[in-house]
N, C-alpha and C positions, 0 to 999 in steps of 0.2 A: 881227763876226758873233756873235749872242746864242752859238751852241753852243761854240766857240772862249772865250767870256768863261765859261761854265761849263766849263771842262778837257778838253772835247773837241779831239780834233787832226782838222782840217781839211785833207783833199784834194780841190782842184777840176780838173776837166776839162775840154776845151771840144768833146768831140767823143768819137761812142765808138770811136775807132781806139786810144786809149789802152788798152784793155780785153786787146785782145790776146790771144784766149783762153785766160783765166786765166790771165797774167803778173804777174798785178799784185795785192796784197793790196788785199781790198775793206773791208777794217777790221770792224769790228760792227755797220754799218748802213751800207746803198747807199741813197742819194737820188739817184733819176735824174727826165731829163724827156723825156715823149714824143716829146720834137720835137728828136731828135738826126739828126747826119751823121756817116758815112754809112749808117746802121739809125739805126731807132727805138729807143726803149726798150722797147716792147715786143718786139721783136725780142730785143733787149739779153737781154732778163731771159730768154727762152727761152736763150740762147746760155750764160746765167752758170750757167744752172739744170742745164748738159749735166755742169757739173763741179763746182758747190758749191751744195749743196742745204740749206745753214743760213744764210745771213748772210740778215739781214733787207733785203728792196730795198723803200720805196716810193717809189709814182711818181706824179708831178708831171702830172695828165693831164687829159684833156677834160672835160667835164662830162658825159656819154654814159654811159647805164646801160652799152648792150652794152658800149665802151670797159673798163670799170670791171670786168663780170664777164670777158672773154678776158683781162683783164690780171691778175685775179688766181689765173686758173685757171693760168695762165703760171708763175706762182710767187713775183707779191707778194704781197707781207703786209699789206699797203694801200696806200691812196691820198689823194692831195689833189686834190680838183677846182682846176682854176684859173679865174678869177682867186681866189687866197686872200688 
C-alpha cells in the first residue's frame, strides 16, 4: 500500500464493530467507507464525533451531492467520490 511504502502505519478493519465506542486509537487520519456493517460510515462518523472531535475522517462515498453535504456536516473533513 502506497501510504505504508511512505512511513505511514496501517490499520485495517473489516467492519465497524471494531470501533467500539472509542476503544480504539484512530491514529491521525480515519479513512472510512460508507458501506460498512453493522452502521454506516456515516453513522460512524456521527458516533466518533460523540467523543473525538480532531482526528481527520474521510470518507469513501457515493457520488451524491446531499450524500457529500450530511456527511460532512457529520464531521468529515472530506471525501472521495467512488469509483476513484
Amino acid at each position: 500500500m502506497m501510504l505504508e511504502y511512505e512511513g505511514y502505519r496501517i490499520r485495517a478493519y473489516s467492519d465497524a464493530r471494531r470501533y467500539h465506542g472509542g476503544r480504539i486509537d484512530l491514529g491521525d487520519l480515519l479513512i472510512l467507507t460508507t458501506n460498512l456493517e453493522p452502521i454506516d460510515g456515516y453513522a460512524l462518523v456521527l458516533k466518533i464525533r460523540q467523543t473525538n472531535k480532531t482526528t481527520p475522517i474521510i470518507l469513501l462515498t457515493r457520488d451524491h451531492w446531499s450524500d457529500k453535504v450530511a456527511e460532512l456536516e457529520a464531521g468529515a473533513a472530506d471525501y472521495l467520490p467512488k469509483p476513484f
